[in-house]
C-alpha positions as CSV (number, residue, x, y, z in Angstrom):
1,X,155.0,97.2,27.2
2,X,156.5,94.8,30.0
3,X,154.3,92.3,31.8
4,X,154.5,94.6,34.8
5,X,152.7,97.2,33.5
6,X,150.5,95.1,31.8
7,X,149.5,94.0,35.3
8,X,149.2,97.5,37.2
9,X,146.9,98.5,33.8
10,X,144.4,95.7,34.3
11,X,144.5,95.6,38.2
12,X,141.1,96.1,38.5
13,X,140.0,93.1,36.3
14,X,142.3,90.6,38.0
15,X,141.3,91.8,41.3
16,X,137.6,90.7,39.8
17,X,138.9,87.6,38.0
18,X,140.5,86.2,41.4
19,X,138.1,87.2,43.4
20,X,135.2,85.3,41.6
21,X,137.2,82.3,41.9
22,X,137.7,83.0,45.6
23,X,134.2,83.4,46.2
24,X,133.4,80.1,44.4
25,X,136.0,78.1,46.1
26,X,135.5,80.3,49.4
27,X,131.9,78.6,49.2
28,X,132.5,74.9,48.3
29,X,134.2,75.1,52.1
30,X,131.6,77.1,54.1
31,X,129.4,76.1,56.6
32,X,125.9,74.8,56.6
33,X,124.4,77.6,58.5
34,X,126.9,80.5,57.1
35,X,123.9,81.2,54.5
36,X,126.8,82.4,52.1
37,X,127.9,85.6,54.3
38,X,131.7,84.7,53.4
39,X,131.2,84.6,49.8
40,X,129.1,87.4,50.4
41,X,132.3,89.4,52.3
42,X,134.9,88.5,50.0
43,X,132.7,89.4,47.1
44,X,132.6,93.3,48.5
45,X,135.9,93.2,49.7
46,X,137.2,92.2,45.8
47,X,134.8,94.5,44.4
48,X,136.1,97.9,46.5
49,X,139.5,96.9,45.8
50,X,138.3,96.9,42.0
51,X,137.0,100.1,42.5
52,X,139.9,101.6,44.4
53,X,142.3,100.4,41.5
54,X,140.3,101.8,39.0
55,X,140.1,105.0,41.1
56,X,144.1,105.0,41.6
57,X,144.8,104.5,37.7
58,X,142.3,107.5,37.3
59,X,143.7,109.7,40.0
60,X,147.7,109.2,38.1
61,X,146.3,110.0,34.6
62,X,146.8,106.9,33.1
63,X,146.0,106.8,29.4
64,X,147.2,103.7,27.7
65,X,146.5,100.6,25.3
66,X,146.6,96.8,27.3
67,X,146.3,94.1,25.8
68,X,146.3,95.3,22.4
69,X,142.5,95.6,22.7
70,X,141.7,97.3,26.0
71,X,141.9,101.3,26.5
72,X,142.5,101.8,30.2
73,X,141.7,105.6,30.5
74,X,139.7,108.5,32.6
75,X,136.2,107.2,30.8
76,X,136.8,103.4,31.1
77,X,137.9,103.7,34.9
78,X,135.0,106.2,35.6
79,X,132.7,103.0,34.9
80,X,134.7,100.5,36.4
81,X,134.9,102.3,40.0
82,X,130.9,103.1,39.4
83,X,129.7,100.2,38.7
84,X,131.9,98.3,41.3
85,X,130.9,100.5,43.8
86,X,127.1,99.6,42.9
87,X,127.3,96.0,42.0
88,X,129.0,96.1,45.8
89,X,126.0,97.3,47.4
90,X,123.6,94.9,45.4
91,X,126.1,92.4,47.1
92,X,125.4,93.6,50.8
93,X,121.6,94.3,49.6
94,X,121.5,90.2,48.6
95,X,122.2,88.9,52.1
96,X,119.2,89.4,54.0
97,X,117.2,88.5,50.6
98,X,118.9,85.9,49.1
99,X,119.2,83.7,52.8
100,X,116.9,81.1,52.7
101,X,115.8,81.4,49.0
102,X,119.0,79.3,47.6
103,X,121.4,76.9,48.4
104,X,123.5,77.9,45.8
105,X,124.8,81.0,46.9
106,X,128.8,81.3,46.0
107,X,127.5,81.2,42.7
108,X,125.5,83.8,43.2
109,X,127.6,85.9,44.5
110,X,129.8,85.1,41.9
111,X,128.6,85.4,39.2
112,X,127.7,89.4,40.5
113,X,131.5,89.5,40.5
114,X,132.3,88.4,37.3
115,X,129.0,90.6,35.8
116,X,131.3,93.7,37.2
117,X,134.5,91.4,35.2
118,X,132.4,91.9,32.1
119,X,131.4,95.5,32.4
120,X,135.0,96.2,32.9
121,X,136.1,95.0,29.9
122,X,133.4,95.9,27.7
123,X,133.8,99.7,28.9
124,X,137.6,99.4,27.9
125,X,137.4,97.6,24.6
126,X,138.6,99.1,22.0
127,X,138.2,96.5,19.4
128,X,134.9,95.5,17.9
129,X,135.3,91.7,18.8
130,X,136.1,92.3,22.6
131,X,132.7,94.7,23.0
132,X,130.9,92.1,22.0
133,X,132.3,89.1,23.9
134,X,132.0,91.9,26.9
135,X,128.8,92.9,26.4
136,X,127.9,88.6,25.6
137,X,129.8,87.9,28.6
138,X,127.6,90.4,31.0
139,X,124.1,89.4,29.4
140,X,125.0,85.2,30.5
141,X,125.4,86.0,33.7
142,X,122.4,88.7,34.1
143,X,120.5,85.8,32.2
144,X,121.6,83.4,35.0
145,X,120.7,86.1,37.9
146,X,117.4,87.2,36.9
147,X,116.0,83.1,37.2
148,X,118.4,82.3,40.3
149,X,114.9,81.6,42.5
150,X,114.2,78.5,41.0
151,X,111.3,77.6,42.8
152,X,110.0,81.2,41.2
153,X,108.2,80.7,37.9
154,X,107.8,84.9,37.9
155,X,112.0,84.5,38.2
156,X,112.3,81.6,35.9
157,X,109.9,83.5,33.3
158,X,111.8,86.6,34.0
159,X,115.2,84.5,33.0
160,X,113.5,83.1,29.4
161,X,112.8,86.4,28.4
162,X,115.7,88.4,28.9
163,X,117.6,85.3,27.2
164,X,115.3,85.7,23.8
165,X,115.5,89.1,23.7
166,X,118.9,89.0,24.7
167,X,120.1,86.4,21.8
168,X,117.9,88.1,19.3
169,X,119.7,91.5,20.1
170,X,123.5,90.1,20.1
171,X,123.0,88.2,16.7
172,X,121.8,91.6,15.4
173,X,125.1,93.8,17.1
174,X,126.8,90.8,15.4
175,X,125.8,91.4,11.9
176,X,126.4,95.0,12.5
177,X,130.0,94.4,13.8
178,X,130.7,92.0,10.4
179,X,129.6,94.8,8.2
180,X,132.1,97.3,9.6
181,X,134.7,94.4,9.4
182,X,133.7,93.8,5.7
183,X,133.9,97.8,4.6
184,X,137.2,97.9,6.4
185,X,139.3,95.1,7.1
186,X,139.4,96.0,10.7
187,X,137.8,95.4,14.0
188,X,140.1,98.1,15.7
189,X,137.9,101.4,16.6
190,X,140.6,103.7,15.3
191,X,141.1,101.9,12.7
192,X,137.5,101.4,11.6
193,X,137.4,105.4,11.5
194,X,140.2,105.7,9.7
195,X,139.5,103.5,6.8
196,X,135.9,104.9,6.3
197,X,137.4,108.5,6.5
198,X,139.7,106.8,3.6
199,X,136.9,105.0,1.6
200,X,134.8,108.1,1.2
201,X,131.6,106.1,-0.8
202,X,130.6,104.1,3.0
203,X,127.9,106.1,4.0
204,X,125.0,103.7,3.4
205,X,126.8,101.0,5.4
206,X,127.8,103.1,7.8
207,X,124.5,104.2,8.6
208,X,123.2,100.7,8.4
209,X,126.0,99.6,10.8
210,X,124.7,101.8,13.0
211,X,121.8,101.2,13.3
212,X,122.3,97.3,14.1
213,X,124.6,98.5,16.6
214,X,122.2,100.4,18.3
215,X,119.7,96.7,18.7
216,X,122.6,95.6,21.1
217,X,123.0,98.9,22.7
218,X,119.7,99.9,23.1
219,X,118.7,96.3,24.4
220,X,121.3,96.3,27.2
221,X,120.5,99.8,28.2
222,X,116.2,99.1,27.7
223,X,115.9,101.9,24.9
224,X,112.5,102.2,23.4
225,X,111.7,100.0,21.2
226,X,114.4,97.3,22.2
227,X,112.5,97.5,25.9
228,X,110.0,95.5,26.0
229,X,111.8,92.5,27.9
230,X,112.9,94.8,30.6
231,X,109.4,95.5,32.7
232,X,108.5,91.7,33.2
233,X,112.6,91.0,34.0
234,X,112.9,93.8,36.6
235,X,109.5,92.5,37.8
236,X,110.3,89.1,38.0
237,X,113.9,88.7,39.2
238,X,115.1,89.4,42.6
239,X,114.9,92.2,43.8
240,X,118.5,93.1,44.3
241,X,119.1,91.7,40.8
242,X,116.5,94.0,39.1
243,X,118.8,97.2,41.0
244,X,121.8,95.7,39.2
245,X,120.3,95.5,35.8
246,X,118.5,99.0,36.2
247,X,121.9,100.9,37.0
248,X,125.0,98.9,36.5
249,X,124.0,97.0,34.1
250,X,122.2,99.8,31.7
251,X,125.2,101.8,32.6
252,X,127.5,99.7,30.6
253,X,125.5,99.8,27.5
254,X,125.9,103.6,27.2
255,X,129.5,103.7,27.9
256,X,129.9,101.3,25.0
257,X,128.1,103.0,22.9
258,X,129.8,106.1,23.7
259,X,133.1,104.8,23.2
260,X,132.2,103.0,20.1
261,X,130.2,106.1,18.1
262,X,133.0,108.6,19.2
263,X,135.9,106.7,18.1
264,X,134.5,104.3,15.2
265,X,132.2,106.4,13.9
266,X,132.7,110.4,14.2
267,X,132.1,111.2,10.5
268,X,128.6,109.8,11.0
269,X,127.6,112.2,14.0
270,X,125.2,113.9,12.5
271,X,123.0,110.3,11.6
272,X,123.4,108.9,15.0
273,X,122.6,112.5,17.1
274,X,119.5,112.2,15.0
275,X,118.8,108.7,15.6
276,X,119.9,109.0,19.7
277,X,117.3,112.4,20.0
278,X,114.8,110.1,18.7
279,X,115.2,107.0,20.1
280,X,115.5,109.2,23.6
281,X,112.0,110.9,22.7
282,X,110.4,107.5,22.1
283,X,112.1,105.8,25.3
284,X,111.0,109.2,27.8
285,X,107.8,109.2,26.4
286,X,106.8,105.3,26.7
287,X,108.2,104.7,30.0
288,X,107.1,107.6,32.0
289,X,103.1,107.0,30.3
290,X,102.8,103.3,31.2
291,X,104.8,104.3,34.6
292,X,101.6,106.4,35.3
293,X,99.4,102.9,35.3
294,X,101.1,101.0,37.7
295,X,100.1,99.8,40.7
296,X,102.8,97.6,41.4
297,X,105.7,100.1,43.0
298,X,108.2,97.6,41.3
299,X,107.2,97.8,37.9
300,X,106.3,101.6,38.2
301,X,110.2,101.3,38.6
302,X,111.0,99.3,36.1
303,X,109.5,101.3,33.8
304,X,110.9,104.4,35.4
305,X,114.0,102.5,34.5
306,X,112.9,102.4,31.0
307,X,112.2,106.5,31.2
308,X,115.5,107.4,32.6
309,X,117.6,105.6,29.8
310,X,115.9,108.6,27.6
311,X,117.3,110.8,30.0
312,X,120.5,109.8,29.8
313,X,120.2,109.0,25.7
314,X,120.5,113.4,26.2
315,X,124.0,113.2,26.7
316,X,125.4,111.3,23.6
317,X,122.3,112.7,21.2
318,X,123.4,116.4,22.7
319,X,127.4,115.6,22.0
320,X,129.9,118.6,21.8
321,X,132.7,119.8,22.7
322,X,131.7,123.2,23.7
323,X,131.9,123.3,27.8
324,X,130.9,122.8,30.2
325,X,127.9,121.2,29.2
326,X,129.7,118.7,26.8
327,X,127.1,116.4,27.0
328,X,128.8,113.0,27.8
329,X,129.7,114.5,30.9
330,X,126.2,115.0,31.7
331,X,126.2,111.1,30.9
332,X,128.7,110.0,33.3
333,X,127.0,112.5,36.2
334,X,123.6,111.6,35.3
335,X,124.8,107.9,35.7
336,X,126.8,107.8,38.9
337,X,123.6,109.8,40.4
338,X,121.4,107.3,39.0
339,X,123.2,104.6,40.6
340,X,122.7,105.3,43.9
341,X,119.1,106.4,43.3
342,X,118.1,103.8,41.6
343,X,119.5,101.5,44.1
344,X,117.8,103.0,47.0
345,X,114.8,102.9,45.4
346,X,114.5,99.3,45.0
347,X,116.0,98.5,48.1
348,X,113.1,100.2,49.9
349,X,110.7,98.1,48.0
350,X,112.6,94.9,49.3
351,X,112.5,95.3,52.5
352,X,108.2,96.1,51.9
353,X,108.5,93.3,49.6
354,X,110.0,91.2,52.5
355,X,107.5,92.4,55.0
356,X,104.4,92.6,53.3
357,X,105.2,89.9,50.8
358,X,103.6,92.6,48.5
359,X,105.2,95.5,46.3
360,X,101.4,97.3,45.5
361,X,100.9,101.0,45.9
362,X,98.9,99.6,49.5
363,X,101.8,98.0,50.9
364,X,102.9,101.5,51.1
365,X,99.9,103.4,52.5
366,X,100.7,104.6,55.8
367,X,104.4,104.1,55.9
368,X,105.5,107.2,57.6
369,X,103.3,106.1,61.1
370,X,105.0,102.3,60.8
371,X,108.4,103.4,59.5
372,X,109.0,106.9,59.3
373,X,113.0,106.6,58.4
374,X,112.4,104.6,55.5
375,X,109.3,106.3,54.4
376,X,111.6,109.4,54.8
377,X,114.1,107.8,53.0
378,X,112.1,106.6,49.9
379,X,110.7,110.3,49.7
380,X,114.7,111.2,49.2
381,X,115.0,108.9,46.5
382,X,112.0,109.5,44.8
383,X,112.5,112.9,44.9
384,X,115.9,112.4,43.2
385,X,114.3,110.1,40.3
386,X,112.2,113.3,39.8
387,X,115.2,115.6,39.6
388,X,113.9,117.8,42.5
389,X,117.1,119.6,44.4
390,X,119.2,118.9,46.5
391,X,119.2,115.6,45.6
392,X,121.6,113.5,42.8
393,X,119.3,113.4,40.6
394,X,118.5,117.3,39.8
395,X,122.3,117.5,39.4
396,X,121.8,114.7,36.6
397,X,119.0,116.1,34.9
398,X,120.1,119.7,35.0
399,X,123.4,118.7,32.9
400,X,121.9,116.5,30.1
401,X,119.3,119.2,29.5
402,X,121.7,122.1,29.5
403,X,124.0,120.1,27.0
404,X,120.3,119.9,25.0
405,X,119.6,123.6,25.0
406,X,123.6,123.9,24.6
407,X,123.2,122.0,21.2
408,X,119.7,124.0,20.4
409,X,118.0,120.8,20.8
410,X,114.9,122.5,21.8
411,X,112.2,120.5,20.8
412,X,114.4,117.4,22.2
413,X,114.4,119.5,25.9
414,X,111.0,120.5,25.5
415,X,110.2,116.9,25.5
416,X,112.4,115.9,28.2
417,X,111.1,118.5,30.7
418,X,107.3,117.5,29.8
419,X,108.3,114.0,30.8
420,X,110.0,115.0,33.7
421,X,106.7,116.4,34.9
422,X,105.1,113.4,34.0
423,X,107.5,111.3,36.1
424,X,107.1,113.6,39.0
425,X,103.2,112.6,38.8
426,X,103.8,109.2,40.1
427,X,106.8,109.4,41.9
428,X,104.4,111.9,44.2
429,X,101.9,109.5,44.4
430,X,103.8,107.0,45.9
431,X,104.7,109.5,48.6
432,X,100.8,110.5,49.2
433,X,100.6,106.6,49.9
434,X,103.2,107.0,52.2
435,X,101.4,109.6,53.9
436,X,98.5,110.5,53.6
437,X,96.5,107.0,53.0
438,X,95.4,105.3,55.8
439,X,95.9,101.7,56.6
440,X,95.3,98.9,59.2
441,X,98.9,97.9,59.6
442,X,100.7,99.0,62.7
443,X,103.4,97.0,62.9
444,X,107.0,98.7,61.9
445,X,108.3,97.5,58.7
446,X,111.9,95.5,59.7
447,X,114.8,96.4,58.2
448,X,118.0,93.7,58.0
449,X,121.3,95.1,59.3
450,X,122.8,94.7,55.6
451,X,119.7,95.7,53.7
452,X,119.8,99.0,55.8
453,X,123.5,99.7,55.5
454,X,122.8,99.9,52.2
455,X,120.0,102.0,52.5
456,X,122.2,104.6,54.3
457,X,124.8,105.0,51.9
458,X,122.7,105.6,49.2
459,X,121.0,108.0,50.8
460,X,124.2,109.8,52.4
461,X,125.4,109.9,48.6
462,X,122.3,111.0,46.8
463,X,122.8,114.1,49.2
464,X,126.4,114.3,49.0
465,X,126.1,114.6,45.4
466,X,123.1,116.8,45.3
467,X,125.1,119.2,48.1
468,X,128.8,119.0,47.5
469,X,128.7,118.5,43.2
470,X,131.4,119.8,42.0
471,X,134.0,116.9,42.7
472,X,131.7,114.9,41.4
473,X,131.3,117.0,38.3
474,X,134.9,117.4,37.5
475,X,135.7,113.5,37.7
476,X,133.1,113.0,35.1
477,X,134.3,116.0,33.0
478,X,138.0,114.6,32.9
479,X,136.9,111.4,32.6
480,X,135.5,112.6,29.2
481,X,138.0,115.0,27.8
482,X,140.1,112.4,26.2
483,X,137.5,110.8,24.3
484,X,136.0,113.8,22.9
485,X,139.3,114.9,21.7
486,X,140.4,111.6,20.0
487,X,137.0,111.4,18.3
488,X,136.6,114.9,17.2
């Protein structure tokens, strides 16, 4: 492979890697009073040309090794264009909210940059080694992020925690990856399979392996019981932080682990379905019960957050290949819907949070009088979260649990429906607030220009996807086929 084509394969991360210099440097030269809107521009600029890279490498079929270590096909560039696409908006989101609170703002916006740099190559490694510098790589700067307000102790707090947990979970992923490397002699995900397919006596290991695998994969996607970090962190850090660890950043923990079981560790399916349907009980089930105590809208979503990772869990513990409900592509659909849910959720919050200085169930009360777009708008996205149609979400949900009932998984569906009536408890609540409780505050809730350019795209897309699915389905269904078929 020549240097060119070296280049066009990992267009997407150079266009990251330059443009997080850019942004740096772009800021050293800015203006007192520019509040860091250039860093802010170029950072959204570099991140759609990311995404359109990935899209164009997609669109041509491309279906090669880089690097040695790097696989850039259909389900790597399905996460790279996602998550670009929603670590862009958190970018727009971070203007109105992030003016004022720092000085250090290049950084900031940096540092969102190379977090998208990371989950790029962590959803492309194809050697044991390189996932975990990727996944290391995106928990530094998400450390970083969640305590940027430093005059915030609930931010600083927020930062401490996410670090233990965080250090605890990698050492653990660690000793999981040096077992492999010890049964096999290889760090290589093909190669891994191969030599345990060869050993025949590995099953033990395997299944330990596995299982410390899952600590770093569960913590960076906030699986039960590797959450418990996740609903002070989302609470505490800024607000557009906490929608960039909710969606992009969980996002990349179940594409790596989807790469990783599929192609590392096929012959084992039948221990790690088992341990996925649990684990996805557990994390349903805990989220959406302490979701129904919360008074604080902002937690409630965090640990909606928490709930919605068991959704998702659906897809890899209900893997087949039987279409069209192969359940991986329920994964990728139930993601890219999440995204712009999830982001539109909390965005609605900030701008309350930024009125009211509050994020309380009463900071809500009355919102369709004061604001009836946004309270309009939250409704929309709250309705998606509880997989009601024509919304994203109910496109989501309906393919993770028809890969369940696919797979005969019936207890595991049974649960996941129950829960999705629990979630659709609170969720409504939140929209009697809005209105149907009364409340002494007239004045209209203001909306920043950037904050509510962002709040119209995501709700434009959770339609779009809800309404027109089915281009949306087949990208995620191709973006899978490759995988499936190489691990089994």
């Amino acid at each position: 492979m020549n240097a060119l084509t070296t280049v066009r394969l990992l267009l997407p991360e150079l266009i990251l890697l330059i443009t997080g210099f850019v942004v740096v440097g772009v800021d050293l030269l800015r203006r007192r009073n520019d509040e860091g809107r250039s860093a802010a521009f170029i950072a959204v600029v570099g991140l759609l040309l990311a995404a359109l890279a990935a899209l164009a490498l997609g669109l041509s079929g491309t279906a090669e090794i880089a690097a040695f270590t790097m696989a850039v096909d259909a389900y790597a560039l399905f996460f790279k264009a996602a998550t670009a696409i929603g670590i862009a908006l958190v970018v727009i989101a971070s203007v109105g909210y992030m003016a004022g609170r720092s000085r250090y703002l290049g950084e900031y916006y940096a540092l969102l940059v190379f977090a998208a740099l990371a989950i790029s190559l962590a959803v492309s490694a194809t050697n044991l080694v390189l996932v975990y510098l990727g996944i290391e790589f995106l928990s530094i700067t998400s450390y970083v992020l969640a305590g940027y307000l430093r005059e915030d102790k609930r931010s600083e707090e927020a930062a401490v925690k996410y670090f233990l947990y965080g250090a605890t979970a990698g050492a653990v992923m660690l000793y999981g990856i040096s077992l492999l490397y010890g049964a096999t002699g290889s760090v290589d995900l093909v190669a891994v399979d191969q030599a345990l397919q060869a050993s025949g006596s590995s099953w033990l290991l395997g299944i330990v392996a596995i299982i410390l695998l899952l600590v770093g994969f569960g913590f960076k996607a906030s699986l039960v019981p590797f959450h418990q970090w996740a609903p002070d962190t989302y609470d505490g850090a800024p607000t557009p932080i906490t929608a960039f660890l909710s969606t992009a950043s969980k996002a990349a923990g179940f594409a790596v682990a989807g790469r990783v079981l599929i192609t590392a560790l096929p012959d084992f399916i039948d221990a790690w379905t088992a341990l996925l349907a649990v684990l996805s009980m557990l994390t349903m089930s805990v989220g959406n019960l302490i979701a129904l105590r919360q008074t604080s809208v902002k937690r409630m979503l965090a640990y909606s957050s928490i709930a919605h990772a068991g959704y998702i869990l659906l897809g890899l513990a209900a893997i087949g290949v039987q279409e069209p409900f192969n359940g991986v592509n329920g994964l990728l659909i139930y993601i890219f819907a999440y995204l712009f849910t999830n982001v539109g959720a909390f965005m609605v919050v900030q701008a309350i949070e930024q009125h009211s200085g509050s994020n309380d169930l009463q900071a809500f009360a009355g919102l369709i009088k004061r604001s009836p777009g946004l309270a309009l708008m939250m409704t929309l996205f709250l309705l998606s979260l509880a997989g009601i149609p024509p919304t994203a979400g109910f496109i989501g949900k309906f393919y993770v649990f028809a890969a369940t009932v696919q797979q005969n998984l019936l207890v595991l569906a049974a649960v996941a429906v129950i829960n999705a009536v629990i979630a659709a408890a609170y969720y409504l609540n939140v929209v009697r607030y809005m209105f149907f409780i009364e409340t002494e505050e007239e004045k209209p809730v203001a909306i920043k220009p950037s904050l509510n350019a962002v709040l119209l795209i995501n709700t434009v897309m959770v339609l779009v996807i809800g309404i027109v699915a089915q281009p949306f389905i087949a990208w995620a269904s191709e973006s899978v086929n490759m995988v499936i078929a190489a691990g089994f």
